[in-house]
N, C-alpha and C positions, 0 to 999 in steps of 0.2 A: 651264543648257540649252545644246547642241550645237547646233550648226546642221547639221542632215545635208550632206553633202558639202561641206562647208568644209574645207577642209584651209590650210594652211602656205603658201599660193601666191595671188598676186592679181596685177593689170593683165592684159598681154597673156599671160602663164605662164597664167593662169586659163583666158583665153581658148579658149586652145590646148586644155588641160584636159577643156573641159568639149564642145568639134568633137570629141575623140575620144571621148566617152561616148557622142554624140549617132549617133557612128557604127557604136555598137556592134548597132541597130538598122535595119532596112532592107529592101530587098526585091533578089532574086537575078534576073539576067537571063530567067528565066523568070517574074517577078512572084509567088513565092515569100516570104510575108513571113517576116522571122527578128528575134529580138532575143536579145542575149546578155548580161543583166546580173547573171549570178551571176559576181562578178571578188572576188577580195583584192586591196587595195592595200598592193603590194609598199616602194613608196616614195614618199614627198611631201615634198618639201623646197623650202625659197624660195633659189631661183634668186640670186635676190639679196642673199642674207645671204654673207658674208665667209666663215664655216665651212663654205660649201658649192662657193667659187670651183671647188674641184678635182673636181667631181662631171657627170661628163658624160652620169648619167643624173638626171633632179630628179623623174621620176615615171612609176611604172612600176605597173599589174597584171596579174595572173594571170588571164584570161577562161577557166572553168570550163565543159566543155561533155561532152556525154557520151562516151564513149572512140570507139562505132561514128561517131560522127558527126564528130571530130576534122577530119578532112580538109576537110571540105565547110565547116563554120565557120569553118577558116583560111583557104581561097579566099575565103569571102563576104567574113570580115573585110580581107581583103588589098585585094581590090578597093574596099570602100568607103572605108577609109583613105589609099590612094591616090588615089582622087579626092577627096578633100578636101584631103590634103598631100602632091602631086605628087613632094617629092620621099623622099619614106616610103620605107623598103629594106626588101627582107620575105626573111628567111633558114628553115634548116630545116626546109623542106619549107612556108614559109608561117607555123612557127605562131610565130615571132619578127618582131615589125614592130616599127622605128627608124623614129623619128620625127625630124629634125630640126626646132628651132626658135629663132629668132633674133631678141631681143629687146636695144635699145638697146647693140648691139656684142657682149654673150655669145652663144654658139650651145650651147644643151643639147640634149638629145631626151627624146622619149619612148619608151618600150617598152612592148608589147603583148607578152604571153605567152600565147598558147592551149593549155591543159590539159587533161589527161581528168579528170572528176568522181571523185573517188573511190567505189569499188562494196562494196556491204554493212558488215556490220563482221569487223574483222579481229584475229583471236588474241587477247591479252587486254583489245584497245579495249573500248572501247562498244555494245553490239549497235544494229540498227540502229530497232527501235524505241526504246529509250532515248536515241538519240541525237535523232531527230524531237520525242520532246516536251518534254526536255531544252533543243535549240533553240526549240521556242516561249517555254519560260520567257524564255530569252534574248531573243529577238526582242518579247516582251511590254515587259520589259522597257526594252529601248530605244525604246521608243514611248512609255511612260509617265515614263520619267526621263531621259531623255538628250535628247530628241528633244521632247518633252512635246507630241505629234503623231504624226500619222500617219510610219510610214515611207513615202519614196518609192521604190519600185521601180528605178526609172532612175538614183538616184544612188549615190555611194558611201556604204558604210558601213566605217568603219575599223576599223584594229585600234584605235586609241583609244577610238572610239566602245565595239567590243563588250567593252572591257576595264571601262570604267565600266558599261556597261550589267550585267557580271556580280557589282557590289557588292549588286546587288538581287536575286537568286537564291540559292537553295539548291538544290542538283541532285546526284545520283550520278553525272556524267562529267566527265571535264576541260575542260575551255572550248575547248582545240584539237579535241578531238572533235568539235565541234556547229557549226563555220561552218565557213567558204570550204572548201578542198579536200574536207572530211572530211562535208561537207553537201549531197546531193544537192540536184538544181537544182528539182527539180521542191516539194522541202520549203522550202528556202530559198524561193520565191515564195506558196506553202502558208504560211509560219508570218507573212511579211510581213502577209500579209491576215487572217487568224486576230489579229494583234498591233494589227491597224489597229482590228478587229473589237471587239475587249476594249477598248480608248480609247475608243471611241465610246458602248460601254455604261456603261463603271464608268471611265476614267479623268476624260472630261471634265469631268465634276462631280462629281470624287471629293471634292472639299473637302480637309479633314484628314488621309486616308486614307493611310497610308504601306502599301504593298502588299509582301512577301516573293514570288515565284513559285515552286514549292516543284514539284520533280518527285525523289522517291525521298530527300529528305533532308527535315531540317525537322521540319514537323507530319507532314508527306504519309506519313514512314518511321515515325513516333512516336506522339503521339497519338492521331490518325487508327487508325492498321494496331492499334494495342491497343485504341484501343475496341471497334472490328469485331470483332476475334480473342475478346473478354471474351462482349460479348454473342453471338455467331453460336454460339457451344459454349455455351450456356445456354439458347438456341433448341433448339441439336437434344436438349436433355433436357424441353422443353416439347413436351406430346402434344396442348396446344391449336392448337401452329406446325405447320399442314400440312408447307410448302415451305420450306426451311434455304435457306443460300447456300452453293453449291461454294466460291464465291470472294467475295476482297472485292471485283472486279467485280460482280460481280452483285446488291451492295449498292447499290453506288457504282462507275459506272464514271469518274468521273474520273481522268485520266492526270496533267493538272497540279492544282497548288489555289494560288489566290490568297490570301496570311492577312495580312489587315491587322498592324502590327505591335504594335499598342498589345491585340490581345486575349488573353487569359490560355488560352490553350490546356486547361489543367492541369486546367479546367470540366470536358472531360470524364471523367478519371477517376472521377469521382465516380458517374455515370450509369452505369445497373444494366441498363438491356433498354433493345432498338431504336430500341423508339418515343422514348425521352427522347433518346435520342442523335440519332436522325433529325428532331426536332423542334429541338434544340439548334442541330442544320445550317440548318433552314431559318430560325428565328428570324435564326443568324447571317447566311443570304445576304438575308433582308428588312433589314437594316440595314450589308449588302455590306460585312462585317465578314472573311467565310471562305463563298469561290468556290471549286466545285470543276467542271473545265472539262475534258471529254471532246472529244478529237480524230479529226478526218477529214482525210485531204489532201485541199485546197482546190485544186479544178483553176479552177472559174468563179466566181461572184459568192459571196461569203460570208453563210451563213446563221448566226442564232444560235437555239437552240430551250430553254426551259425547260423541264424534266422532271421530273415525280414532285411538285409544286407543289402540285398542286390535285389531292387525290382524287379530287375530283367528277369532272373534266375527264378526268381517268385513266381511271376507272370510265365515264363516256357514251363517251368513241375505244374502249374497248374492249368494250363492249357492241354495236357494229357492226359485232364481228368472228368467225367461225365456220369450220365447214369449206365452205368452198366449190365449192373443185374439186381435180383434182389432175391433173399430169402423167406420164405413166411411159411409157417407151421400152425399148424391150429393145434392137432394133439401128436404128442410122439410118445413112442412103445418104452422110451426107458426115462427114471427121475432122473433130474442133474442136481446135486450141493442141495437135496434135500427138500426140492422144489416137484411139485406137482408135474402132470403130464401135460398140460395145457399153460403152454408159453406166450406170457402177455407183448412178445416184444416182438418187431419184424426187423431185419437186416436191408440195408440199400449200402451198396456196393459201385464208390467213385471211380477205381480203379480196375487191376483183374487178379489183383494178390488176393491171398487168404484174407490179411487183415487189414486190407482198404476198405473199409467197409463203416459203415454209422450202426448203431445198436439206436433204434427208437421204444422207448418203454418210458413208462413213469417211474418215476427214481423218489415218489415218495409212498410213505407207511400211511397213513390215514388221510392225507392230503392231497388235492392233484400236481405234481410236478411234472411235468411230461417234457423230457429235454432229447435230443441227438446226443449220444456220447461216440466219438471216433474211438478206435478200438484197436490195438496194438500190440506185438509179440509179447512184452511184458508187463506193458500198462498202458492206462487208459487214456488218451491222448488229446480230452481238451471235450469240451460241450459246446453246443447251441438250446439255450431255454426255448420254451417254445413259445412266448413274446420275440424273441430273434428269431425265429423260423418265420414269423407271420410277415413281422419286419421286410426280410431277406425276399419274401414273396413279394412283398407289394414294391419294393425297390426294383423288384424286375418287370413288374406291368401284369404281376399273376394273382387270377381271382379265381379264389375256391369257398364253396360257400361251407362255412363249416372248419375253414380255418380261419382265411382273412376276413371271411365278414358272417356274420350271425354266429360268431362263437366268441362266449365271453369262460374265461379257464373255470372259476369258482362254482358258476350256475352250471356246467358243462358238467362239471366233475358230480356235482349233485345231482343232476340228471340221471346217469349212470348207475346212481344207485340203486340194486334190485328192487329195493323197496318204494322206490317211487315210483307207484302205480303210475301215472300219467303220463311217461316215458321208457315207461319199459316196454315196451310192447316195439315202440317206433327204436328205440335203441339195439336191440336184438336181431330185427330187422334190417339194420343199416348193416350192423355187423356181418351178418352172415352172406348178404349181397355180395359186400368185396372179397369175402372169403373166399366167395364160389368165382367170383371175377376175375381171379388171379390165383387160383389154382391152387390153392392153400395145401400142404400135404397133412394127412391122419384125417382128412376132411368126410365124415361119413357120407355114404350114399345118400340116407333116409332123412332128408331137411327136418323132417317133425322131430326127431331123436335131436339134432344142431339146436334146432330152437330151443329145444329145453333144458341142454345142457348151458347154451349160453345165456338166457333167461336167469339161470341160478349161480352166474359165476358172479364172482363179490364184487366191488363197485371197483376197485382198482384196477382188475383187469381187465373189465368192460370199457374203461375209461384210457387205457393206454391201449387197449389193442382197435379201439375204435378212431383215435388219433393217428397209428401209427399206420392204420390202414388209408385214411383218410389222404394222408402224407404221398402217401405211395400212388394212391389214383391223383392226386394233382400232379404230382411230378410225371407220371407214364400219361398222359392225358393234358398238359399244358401246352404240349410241343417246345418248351425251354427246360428240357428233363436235364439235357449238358448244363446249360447255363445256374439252373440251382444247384447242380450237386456241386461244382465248382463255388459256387456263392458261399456255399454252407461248410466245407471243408477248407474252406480261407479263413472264415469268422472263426469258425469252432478250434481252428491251430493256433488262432491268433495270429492270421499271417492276410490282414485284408490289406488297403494298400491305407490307411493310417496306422498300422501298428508300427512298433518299432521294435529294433535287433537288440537281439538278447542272445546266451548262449544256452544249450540245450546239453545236461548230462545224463547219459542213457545208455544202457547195454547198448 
């Protein structure tokens, strides 16, 4: 076991050490609080060892801050650093600070380096969600075996530290892809507390438990992805299975999986349909044998939620849920994130909270995508494509012409295009019918002025505001308006009655 921020240095070296962490944190002349502790330690060495006499830096990191905000974290830092070590020297615009410090006749220093965070992923890296839950592996990790505790936020974590921490993962990116530089700051404190999260459930009285964290290698790439793949194409030739899975999200969305190391994976090969495999999962997470742990960035207090456990509990949360209400805007008086005033998207609303609610729009750039996305205090809470929306209809006995039948997505979405004479006219048309049929708000008085603003709007938002409308009069107009929103909000959480329990971390 490590001792977090122990490093290679003690007496007054330590001292020193640990005034400069404490100053990494603070508040700016306007009473502005800040704290900066996403840092790599560059160097740690003892002062006092003989093989370092000639080393006139003993300890230096890299403080990681976002690229716009560069400037302002090197003043803050500057200034706080100086008033603690008077005679601190701060070069390059600020974001190099030298520390002198002078202990029993040596004089070393320290060095502070303020850096921009590195932004998305790049060429043939890591994408940038692989890299987020990649690092939680990591970060799980060093909380369960290095640390055998919580990590603490404020202090360092080395490269030592995350190099042992990486004997206990199996992952698809390289270990410098998933911290310091390469690790935004805001995931870096997200996977901190997600790692704290996971100790408190399954490490602290893991007993025996030797854990793998397994994100894209492992079981997670293996067994797992072939059981899915075996059974889900055996589903879609059963006429008993209403509703398939697009994906193996929608099975299971777990992004990492914890696999104890002593269990024989191999079990499931053998397992023929869902149910034996989805029971195989859960028998294994009742004996926290094989976790599979679905990820949120963690801005506030972290939540942990079990999911797909208890049919019963499954079936009563969504028995309370229906079509409610719904919103639709045609044009509104102010821009939002730099978007026009004419919103290609409508709300439907299963529940009666603010964020019970589905976001329908096309979610591609030059292409039709037109999916459901459920929608959430801090994030976005799962999809239905709209091939599973047609799906979901025709599993319930519902026929709409326009979704389930004379609509194909590609020739639809070409349709739409202003410039296809041949249906622009009738497309326009449709649109502006449901507009006025449900009572659209910003909706002008004078149809002629309607028709020719929607007439000129670009092919995408003809094409998702005329799906999303479509959507809305099936459901108000089937008389199974409860029954889809319920259908649609099980599929899209990944909580129908084939999926299987996984855990949820989430503000």
């Amino acid at each position: 076991m490590t001792q977090q921020g122990k490093v290679n240095i003690s007496g007054q070296w330590e001292v020193a050490v640990r005034k400069v962490q404490e100053a990494l944190a603070g508040a700016d002349p306007q009473g502005k609080e800040f704290a900066y502790f996403n840092f790599d330690v560059k160097t740690a060495v003892n002062p006092d060892d003989d093989a370092n006499k000639r080393k006139k830096i003993f300890f230096a990191i890299k403080v990681l801050v976002p690229k716009s905000g560069r400037a302002v974290a090197a003043n803050r830092l500057t200034r706080n650093l100086t008033q603690v070590f008077p005679d601190a020297v701060a070069s390059r615009d600020n974001q190099q600070i030298d520390i002198p410090i002078a202990v029993g006749g040596l004089s070393k220093s320290i060095r502070v380096e303020v850096k921009p965070e590195a932004g998305g992923g790049s060429g043939g890296g890591a994408s940038e969600t692989q890299r987020n839950e990649c690092a939680q592996c990591l970060y799980a990790a060093l909380a369960f075996y290095v640390y055998r505790g919580h990590i603490d936020p404020t202090k360092i974590i080395t490269e030592e530290d995350f190099q042992e921490a990486a004997k206990y993962i199996d992952i698809d990116a390289k270990l410098e892809e998933i911290y310091g530089d390469a690790l935004d700051l805001s995931w870096h404190h997200s996977s901190i507390k997600g790692a704290n999260k996971l100790w408190d459930v399954f490490g602290r009285n893991a007993g025996n438990k030797r854990y793998t964290f397994c994100r894209g290698g492992g079981p997670d790439d293996k067994e797992i992805k072939k059981a899915f793949q075996r059974v889900n194409a055996q589903m879609k030739k059963d006429p008993n299975i209403r509703v398939t899975f697009s994906s193996e999200d929608k099975w299971n969305p777990a992004d990492i999986w914890m696999v104890d190391n002593s269990l024989d994976m191999s079990q499931l090969d053998a397992l023929q349909t869902v149910d034996d495999i989805n029971n195989f999962i859960k028998v294994k997470y009742e004996s926290k044998e094989l976790i599979g742990v679905s990820l949120k960035r963690i801005a506030g207090r972290v939540k942990m939620q079990v999911l797909n456990y208890r049919k019963d509990a499954r079936s009563l949360k969504a028995s309370r849920y229906g079509f409610k209400k719904y919103d639709l805007v045609y044009k509104t008086s102010s821009k939002k994130d730099n978007k026009d005033n004419y919103p290609m998207d409508a709300y439907l609303y299963y529940y009666t909270g603010g964020y019970d609610k589905f976001q329908s729009r096309n979610f591609g750039d030059t292409k039709g995508s037109w999916q459901l996305e459920l929608k959430a205090a801090s994030a976005a809470g799962g999809r239905a494509g709209g091939g599973s929306v047609t799906t979901i209809l025709d599993s319930l006995g519902v026929s709409y012409v326009g979704l389930t039948s004379g609509y194909e997505n590609t020739t639809f979405h070409q349709h739409c295009d202003p410039k296809n004479k041949t249906h622009k006219k009738r497309i326009t048309e449709d649109i502006l019918e449901l507009l006025k049929k449900y009572n659209a708000s910003g909706l002008p008085k004078d149809d002629s002025q309607t028709i020719g603003e929607i007439a000129n709007r670009n092919q995408s938002w003809r094409y998702s505001k005329l799906l999303s409308l479509r959507l809305l009069d099936c459901i108000s107009t089937s008389g199974k308006g409860d029954e889809i929103m319920r259908a649609l909000y099980l599929y899209a959480a990944s909580q129908s009655d084939k999926s299987s329990v996984y855990v949820k971390l989430m503000d």
